[in-house]
C-alpha positions as CSV (number, residue, x, y, z in Angstrom):
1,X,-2.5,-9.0,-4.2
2,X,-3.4,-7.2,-0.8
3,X,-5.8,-8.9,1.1
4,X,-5.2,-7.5,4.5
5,X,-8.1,-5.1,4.6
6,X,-11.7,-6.0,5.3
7,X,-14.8,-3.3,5.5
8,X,-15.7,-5.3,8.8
9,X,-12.5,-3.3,10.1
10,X,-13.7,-0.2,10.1
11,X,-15.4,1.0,13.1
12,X,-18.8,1.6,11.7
13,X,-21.8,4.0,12.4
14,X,-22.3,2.6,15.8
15,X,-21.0,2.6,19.3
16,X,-17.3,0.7,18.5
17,X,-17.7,-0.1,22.4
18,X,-20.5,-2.3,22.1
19,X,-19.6,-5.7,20.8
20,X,-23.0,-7.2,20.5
21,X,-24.4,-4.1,18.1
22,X,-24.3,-4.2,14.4
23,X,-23.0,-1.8,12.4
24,X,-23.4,-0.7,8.6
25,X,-19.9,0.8,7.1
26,X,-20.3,4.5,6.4
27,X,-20.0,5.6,2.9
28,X,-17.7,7.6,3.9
29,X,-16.0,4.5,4.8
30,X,-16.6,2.6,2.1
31,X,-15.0,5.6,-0.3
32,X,-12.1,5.2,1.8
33,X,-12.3,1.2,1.2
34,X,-12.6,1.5,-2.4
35,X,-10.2,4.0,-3.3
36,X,-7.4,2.0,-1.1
37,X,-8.2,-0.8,-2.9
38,X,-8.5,0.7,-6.3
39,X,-5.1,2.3,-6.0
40,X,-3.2,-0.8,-4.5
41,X,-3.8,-2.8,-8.1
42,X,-2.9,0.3,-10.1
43,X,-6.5,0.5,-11.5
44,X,-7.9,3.5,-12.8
45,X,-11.1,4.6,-11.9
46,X,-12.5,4.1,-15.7
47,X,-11.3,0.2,-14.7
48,X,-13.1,-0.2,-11.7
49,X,-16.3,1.0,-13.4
50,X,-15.7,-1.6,-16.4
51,X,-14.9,-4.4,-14.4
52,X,-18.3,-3.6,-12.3
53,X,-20.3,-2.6,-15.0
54,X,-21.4,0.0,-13.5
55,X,-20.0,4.0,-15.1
56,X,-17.4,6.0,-14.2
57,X,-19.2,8.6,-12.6
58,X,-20.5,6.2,-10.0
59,X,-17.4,5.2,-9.2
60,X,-16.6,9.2,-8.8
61,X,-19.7,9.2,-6.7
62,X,-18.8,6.3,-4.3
63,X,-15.2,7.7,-4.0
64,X,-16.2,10.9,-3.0
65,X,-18.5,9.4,0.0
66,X,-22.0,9.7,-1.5
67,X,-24.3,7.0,-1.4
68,X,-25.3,4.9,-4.5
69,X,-27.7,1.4,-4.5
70,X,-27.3,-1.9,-3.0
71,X,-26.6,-3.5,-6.1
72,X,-24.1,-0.8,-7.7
73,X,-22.2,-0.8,-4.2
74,X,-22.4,-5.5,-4.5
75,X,-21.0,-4.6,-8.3
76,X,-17.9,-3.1,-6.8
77,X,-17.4,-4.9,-4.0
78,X,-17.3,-8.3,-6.2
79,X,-14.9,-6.5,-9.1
80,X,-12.7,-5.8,-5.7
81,X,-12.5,-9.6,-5.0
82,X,-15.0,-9.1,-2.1
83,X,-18.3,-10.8,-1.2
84,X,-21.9,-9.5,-2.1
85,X,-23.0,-7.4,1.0
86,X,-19.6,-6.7,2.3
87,X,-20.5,-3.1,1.4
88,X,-23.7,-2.8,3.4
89,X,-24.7,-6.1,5.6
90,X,-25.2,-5.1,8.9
91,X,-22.5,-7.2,11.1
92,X,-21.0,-7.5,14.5
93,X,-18.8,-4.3,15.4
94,X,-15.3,-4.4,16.5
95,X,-13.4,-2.5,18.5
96,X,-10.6,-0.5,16.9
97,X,-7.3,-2.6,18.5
98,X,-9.1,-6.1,16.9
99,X,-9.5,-4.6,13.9
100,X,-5.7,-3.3,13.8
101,X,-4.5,-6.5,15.0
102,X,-6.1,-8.7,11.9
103,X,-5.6,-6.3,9.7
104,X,-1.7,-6.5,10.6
105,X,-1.7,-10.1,10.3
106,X,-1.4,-9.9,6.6
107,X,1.7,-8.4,7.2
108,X,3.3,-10.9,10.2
109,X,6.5,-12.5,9.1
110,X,6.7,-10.5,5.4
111,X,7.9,-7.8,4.0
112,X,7.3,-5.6,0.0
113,X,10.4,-5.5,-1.7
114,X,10.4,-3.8,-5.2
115,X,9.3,-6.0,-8.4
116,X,9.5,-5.6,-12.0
117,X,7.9,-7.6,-14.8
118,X,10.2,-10.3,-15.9
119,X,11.1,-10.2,-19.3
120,X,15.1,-9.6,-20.5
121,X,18.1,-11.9,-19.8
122,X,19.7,-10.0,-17.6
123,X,16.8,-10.6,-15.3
124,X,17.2,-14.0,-15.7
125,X,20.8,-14.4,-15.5
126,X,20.3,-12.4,-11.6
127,X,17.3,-14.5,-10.6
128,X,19.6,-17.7,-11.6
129,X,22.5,-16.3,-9.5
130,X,20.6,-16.3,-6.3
131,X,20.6,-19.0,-3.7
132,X,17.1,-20.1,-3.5
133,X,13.9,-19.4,-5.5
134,X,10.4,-18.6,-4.6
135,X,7.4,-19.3,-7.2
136,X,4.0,-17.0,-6.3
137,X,1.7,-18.5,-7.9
138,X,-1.2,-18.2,-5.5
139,X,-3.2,-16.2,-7.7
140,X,-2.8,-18.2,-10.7
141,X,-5.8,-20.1,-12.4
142,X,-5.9,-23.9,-13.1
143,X,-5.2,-23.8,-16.5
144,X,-1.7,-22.1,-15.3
145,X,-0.7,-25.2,-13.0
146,X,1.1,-27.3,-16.0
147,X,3.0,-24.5,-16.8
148,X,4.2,-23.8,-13.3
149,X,5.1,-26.9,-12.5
150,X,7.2,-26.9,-15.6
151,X,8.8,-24.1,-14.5
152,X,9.5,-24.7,-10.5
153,X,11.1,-28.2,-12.4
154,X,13.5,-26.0,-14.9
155,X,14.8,-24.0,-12.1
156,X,16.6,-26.3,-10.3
157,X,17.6,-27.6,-13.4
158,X,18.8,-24.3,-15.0
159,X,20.9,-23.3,-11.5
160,X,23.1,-26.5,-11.5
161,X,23.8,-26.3,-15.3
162,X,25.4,-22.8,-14.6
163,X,26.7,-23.3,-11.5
164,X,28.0,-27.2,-11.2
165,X,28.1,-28.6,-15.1
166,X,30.5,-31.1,-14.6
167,X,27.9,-33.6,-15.3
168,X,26.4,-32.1,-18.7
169,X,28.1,-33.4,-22.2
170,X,28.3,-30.1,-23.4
171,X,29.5,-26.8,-22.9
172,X,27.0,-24.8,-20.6
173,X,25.7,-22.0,-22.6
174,X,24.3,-19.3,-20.6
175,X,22.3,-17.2,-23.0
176,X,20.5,-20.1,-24.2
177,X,19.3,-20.9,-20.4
178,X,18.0,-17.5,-19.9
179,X,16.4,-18.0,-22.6
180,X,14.8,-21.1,-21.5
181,X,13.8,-19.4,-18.3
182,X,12.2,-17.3,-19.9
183,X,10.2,-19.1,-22.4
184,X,9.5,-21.4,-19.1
185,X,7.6,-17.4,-18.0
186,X,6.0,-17.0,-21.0
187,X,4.0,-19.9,-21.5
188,X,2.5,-19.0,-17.9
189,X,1.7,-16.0,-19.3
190,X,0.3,-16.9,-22.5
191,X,-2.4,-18.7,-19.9
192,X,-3.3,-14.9,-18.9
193,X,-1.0,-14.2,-16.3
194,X,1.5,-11.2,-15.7
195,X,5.0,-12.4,-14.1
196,X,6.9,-10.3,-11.8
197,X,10.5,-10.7,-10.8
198,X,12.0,-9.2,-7.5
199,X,15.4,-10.1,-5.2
200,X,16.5,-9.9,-1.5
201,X,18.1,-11.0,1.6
202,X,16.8,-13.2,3.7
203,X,17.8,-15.4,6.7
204,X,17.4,-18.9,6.7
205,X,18.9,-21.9,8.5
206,X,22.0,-21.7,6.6
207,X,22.5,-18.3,7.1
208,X,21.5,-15.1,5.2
209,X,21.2,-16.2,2.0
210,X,19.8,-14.3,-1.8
211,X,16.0,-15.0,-2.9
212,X,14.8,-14.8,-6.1
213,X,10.9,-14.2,-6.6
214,X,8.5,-14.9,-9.5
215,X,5.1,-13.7,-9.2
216,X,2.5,-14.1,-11.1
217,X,-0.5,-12.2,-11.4
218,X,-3.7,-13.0,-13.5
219,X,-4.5,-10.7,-16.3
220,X,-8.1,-10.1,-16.5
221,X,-8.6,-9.4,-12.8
222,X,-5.6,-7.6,-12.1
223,X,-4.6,-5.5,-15.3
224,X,-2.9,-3.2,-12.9
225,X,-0.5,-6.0,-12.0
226,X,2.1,-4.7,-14.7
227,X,2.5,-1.5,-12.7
228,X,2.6,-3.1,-9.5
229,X,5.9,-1.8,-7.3
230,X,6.0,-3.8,-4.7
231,X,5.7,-7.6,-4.1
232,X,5.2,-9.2,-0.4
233,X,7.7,-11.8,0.4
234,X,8.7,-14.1,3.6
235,X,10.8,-12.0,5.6
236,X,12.5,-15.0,7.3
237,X,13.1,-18.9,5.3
238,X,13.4,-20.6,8.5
């Protein structure tokens, strides 16, 4: 989910001063790189090595700042959702303020509140007492977008059955919507995704208002997403 950092942000092997030179990231740098990234999907280092084919005591060996091939360092780089090269193309350098300034951007207008995965009613019966929902499903794959729309449909559906039924022929019953909800989850799931649910206050134009959040996550790029903690979310609704 974090895609704020970039190994053209660090300041390289040479001068930071001079814009025009190109610079190679360190491997001290690039242990740095990889272990941040590593760590922010919960991934083990035996999981980095499997999805970059490459073993586990390369991965020890790039962690700890020693230098390993071209190819094992384009391995990483691509299970780590970067681009072949980004580990050792030589590029324009940067000085250090630029490269704290985009790598804040990521960050502009949000804010991580703490997520769990959505699975029990109860979870469903707080997302469905919020005032307004947010679907993430920025991540998800193609074969997922049915599903989701199926779902973003539901919710508005599932919040005025509980909360204004006068129009329904029959008595509302709850359980049976948060069950719906969260067969509505599921079958994005069962398309190989992991959801994550999360609440919070945010301002909006009608005031401060509760958000509900689902996230999804793709499972075979980001097995770690199950033990993710925190979620980025719009700060302000406008």
């Amino acid at each position: 989910m974090m895609g704020f950092y970039d190994p053209s942000f660090t300041g390289g092997t040479n001068d930071m001063d001079d814009r025009d030179a190109l610079f190679i990231p360190s491997p001290q740098e690039i242990a740095a790189l990889v272990t941040a990234w590593r760590r922010s999907r919960n991934w083990k280092q035996e999981t980095l090595a499997q999805f970059a084919a490459v073993s586990l005591s390369t991965v020890e060996r790039i962690e700890r700042g020693e230098v390993v091939s071209t190819e094992t360092l384009d391995r990483v780089a691509v299970a780590l959702d970067f681009k072949e090269g980004d580990f050792h193309r030589p590029r324009p350098g940067r000085c250090i303020d630029e490269s704290l300034l985009q790598t804040m951007r990521f960050f502009e207008g949000k804010m991580g509140v703490p997520c769990v995965p959505l699975k029990t009613q109860p979870q469903a019966a707080t997302l469905l007492n919020c005032n307004a929902y947010l679907v993430d499903d920025g991540r998800c794959t193609p074969d997922a977008a049915e599903a989701i729309a199926s779902l973003r449909e539901n919710l508005g559906f599932y919040r005025s059955a509980l909360h204004d039924p006068m129009g329904l022929d029959e008595p509302v019953k709850k359980r049976e919507i948060y069950t719906s909800l969260l067969a509505d989850v599921q079958a994005v799931e069962r398309r190989g995704h992991m959801a994550l649910h999360a609440t919070y206050d945010a301002d909006s134009r009608f005031g401060r208002v509760k958000v509900a959040v689902i996230a999804f996550f793709p499972k075979l790029t980001d097995p770690g997403a199950a033990k993710r903690e925190v979620v980025f979310v719009p700060a302000d609704l406008g």
